[in-house]
C-alpha beads as a LAMMPS data file, in Angstrom:
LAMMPS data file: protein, C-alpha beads

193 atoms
192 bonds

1 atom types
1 bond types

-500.0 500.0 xlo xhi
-500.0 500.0 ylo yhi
-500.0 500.0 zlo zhi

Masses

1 110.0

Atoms # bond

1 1 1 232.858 -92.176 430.727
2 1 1 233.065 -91.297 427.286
3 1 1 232.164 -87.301 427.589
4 1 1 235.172 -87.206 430.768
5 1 1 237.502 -88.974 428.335
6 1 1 236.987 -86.212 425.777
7 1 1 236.600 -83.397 427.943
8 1 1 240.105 -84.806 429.519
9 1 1 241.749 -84.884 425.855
10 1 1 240.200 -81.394 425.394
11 1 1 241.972 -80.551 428.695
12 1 1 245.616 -81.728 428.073
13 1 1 245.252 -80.222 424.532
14 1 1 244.635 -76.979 426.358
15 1 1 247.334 -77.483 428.897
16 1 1 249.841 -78.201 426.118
17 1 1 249.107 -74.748 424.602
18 1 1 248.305 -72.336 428.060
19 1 1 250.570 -73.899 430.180
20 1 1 247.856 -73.382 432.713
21 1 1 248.192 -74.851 435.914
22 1 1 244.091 -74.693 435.771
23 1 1 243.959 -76.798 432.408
24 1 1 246.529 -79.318 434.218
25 1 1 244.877 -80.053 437.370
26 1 1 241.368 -80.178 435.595
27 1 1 242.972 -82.838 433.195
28 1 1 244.257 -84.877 436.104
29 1 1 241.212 -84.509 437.721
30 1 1 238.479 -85.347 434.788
31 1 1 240.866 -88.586 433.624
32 1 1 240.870 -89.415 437.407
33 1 1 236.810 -89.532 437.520
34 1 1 236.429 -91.355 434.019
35 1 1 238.890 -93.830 435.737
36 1 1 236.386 -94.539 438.572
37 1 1 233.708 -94.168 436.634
38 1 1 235.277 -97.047 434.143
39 1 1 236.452 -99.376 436.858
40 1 1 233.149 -98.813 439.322
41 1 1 230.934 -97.866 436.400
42 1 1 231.555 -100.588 433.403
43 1 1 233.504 -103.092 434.881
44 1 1 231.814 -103.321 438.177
45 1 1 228.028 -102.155 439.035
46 1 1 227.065 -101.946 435.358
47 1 1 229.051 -104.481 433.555
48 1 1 226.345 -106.882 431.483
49 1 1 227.443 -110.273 433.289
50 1 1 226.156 -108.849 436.490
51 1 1 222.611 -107.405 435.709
52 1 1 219.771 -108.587 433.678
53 1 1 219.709 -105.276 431.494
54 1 1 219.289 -105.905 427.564
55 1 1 222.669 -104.887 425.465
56 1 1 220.728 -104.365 422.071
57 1 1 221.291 -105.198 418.575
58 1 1 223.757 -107.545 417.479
59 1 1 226.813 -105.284 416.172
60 1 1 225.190 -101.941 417.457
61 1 1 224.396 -102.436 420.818
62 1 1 224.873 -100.578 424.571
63 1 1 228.534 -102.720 424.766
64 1 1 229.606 -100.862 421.684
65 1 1 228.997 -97.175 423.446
66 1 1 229.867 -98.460 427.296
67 1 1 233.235 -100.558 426.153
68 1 1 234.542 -99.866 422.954
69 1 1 233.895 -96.091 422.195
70 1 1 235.663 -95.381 425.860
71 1 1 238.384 -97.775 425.075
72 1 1 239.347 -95.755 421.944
73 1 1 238.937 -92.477 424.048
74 1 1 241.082 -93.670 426.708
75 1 1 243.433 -94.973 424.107
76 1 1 243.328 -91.260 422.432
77 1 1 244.228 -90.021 425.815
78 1 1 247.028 -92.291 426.355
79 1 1 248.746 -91.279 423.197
80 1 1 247.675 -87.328 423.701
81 1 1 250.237 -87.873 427.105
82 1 1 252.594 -89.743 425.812
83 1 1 255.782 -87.656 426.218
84 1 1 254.200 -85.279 428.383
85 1 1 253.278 -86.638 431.453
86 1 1 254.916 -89.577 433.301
87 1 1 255.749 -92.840 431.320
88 1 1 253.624 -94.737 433.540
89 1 1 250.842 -92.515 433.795
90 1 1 250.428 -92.842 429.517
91 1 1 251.321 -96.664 430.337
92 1 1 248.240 -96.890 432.863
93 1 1 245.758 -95.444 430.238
94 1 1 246.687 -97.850 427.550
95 1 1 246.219 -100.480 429.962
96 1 1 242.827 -99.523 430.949
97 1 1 242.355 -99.014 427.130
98 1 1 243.597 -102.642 426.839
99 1 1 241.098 -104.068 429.511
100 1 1 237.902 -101.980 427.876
101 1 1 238.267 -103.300 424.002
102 1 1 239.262 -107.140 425.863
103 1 1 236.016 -106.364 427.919
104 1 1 234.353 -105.491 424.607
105 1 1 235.408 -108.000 422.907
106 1 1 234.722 -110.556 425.136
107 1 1 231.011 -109.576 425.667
108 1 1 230.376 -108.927 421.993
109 1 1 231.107 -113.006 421.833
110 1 1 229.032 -113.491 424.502
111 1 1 226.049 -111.073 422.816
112 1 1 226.394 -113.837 419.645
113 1 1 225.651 -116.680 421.765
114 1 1 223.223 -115.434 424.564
115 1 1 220.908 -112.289 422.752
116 1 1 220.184 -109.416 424.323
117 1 1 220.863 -110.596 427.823
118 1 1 224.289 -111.596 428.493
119 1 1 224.199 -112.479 432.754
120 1 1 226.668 -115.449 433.968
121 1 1 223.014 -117.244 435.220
122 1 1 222.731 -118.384 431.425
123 1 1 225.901 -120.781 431.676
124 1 1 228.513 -121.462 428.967
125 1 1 228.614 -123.862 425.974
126 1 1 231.687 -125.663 425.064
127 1 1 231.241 -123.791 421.671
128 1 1 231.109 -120.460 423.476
129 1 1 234.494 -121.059 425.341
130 1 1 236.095 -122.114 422.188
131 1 1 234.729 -118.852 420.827
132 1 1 236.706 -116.812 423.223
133 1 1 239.598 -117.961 422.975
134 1 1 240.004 -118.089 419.317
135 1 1 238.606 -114.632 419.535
136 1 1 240.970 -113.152 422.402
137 1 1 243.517 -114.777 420.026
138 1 1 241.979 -113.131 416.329
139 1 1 242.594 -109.760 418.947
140 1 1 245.895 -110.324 419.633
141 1 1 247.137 -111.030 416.400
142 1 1 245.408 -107.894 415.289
143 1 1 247.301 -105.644 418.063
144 1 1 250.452 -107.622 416.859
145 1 1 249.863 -106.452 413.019
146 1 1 248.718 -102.862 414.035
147 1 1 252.121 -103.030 416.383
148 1 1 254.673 -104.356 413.343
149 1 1 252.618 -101.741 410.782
150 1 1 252.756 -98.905 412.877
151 1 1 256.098 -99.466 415.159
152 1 1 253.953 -99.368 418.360
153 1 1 255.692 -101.089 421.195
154 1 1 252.720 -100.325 422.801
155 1 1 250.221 -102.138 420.568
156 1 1 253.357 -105.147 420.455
157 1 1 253.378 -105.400 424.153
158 1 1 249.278 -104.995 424.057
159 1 1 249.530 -108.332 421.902
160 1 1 252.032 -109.873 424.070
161 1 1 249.711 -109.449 427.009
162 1 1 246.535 -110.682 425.422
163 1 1 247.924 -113.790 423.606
164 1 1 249.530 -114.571 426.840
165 1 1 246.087 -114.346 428.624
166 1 1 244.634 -116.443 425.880
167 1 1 247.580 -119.566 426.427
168 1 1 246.620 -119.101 429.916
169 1 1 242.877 -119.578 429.082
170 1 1 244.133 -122.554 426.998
171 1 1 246.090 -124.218 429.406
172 1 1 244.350 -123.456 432.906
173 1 1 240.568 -123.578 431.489
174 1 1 239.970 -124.879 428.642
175 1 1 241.947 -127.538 429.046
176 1 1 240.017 -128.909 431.944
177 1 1 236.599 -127.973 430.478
178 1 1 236.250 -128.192 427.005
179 1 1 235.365 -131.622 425.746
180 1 1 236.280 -133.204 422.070
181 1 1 236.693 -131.790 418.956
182 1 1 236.211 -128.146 420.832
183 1 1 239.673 -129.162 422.883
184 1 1 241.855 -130.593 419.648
185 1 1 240.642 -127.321 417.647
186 1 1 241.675 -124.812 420.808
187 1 1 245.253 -126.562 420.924
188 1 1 245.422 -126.990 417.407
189 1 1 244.626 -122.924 417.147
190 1 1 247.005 -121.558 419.733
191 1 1 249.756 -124.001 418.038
192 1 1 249.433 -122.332 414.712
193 1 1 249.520 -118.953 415.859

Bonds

1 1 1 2
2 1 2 3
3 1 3 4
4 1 4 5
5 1 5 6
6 1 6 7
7 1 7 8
8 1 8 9
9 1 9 10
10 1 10 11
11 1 11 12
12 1 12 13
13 1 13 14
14 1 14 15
15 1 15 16
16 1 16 17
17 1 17 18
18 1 18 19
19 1 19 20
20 1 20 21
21 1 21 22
22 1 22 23
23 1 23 24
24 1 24 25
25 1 25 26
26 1 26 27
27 1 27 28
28 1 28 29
29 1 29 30
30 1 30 31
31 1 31 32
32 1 32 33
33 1 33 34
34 1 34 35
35 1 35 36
36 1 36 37
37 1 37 38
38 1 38 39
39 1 39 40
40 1 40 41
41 1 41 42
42 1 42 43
43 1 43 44
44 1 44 45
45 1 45 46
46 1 46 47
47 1 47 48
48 1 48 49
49 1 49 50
50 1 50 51
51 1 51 52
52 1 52 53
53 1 53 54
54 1 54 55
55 1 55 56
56 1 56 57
57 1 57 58
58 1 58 59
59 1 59 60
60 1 60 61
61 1 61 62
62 1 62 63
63 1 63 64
64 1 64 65
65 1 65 66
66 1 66 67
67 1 67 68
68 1 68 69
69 1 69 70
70 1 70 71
71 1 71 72
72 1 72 73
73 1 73 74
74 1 74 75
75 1 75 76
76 1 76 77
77 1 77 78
78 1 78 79
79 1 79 80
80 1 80 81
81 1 81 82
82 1 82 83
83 1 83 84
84 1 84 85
85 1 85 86
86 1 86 87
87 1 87 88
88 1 88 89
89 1 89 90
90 1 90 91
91 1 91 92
92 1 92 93
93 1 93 94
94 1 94 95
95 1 95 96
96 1 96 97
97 1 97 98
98 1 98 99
99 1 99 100
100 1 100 101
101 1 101 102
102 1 102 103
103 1 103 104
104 1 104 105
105 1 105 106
106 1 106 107
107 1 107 108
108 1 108 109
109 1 109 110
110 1 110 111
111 1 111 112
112 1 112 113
113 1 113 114
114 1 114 115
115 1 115 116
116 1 116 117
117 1 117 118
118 1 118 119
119 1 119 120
120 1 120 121
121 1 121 122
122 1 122 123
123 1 123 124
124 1 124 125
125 1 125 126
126 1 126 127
127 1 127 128
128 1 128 129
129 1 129 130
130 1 130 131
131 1 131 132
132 1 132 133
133 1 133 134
134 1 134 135
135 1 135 136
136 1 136 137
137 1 137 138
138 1 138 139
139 1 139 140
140 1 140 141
141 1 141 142
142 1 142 143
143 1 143 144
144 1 144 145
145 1 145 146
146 1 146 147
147 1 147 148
148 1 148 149
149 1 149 150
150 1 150 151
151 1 151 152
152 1 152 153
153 1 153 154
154 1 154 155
155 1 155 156
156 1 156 157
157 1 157 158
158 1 158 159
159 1 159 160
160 1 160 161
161 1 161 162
162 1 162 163
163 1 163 164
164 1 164 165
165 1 165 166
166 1 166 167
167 1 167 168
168 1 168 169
169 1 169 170
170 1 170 171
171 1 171 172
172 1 172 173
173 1 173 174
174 1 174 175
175 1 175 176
176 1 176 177
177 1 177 178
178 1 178 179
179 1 179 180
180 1 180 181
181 1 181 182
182 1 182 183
183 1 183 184
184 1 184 185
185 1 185 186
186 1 186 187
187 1 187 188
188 1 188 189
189 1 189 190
190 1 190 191
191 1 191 192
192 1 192 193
């Protein structure tokens, strides 16, 4: 995923400066197989909740390489289209960008709590939930900052998206499943933010 990514920002860079109906096709083409391979690849066949395969260390691990790295690639392509190609075309890459560091994110939480193996068989501690969430929420407070420092509507709408996903978490799940002091602090935590 990562080496289509590039080779697709090498591409469009090309196709900016030939004009070449090659270089523009071939860019189309590579970002369309890094798209499968992300979707089928990472979030399907290979994604860590769904095998027993070990991750690795605890900041530089497999999930670093297979989710992050390709998020900020895809991201990098999203922004090397941006005015170029269709709105919703650069729109579609920062989305998948979005759902690869989210991805990332999430698993990194779940590579704290579980080790090296991070499959669903393991279950999920009321500490763990409360993890996520203030951690989907630490994210999209970031995206917000990097959005008001940087005039990004995209990184504003980014944070939009994934604080809205986290009051959804808070209201639909943990709501229902977390018990105690684990429940006050989640409410307490969206509240504030």
């Amino acid at each position: 995923a990562c080496t289509m990514l590039a080779m697709a920002i090498g591409l469009e860079r090309l196709r900016e400066r030939t004009g070449s109906i090659i270089h523009d096709i071939g860019a189309l083409v590579v970002t369309g197989i890094a798209g499968c391979v992300v979707l089928f690849g990472l979030l399907l066949i290979q994604l860590p909740l769904l095998t027993t395969d070990e991750v690795g260390g605890l900041l530089w691990n497999r999930l670093l390489l297979g989710y992050a790295l390709p998020a900020v690639l895809m991201l990098g392509l999203s922004y090397t289209v941006a005015g170029k190609r269709p709105v919703a075309y650069a729109n579609t890459l920062a989305g998948v960008a979005l759902v690869l560091a989210l991805t990332y994110v999430t698993l990194q939480v779940r590579r704290f709590f579980h080790g090296d193996i991070l499959t669903l068989h393991l279950g999920t501690t009321d500490a763990e939930q409360y993890a996520y969430s203030l951690t989907w929420l630490a994210f999209g407070v970031v995206l917000l900052v990097v959005g008001l420092v940087f005039s990004s509507q995209r990184a504003r709408l980014a944070s939009a998206v994934v604080i809205g996903l986290t009051v959804l978490k808070a209201f639909l799940f943990d709501m229902a499943n977390l018990t105690g002091v684990y429940r006050t602090l989640s409410f307490m935590g969206l509240g504030l933010v």
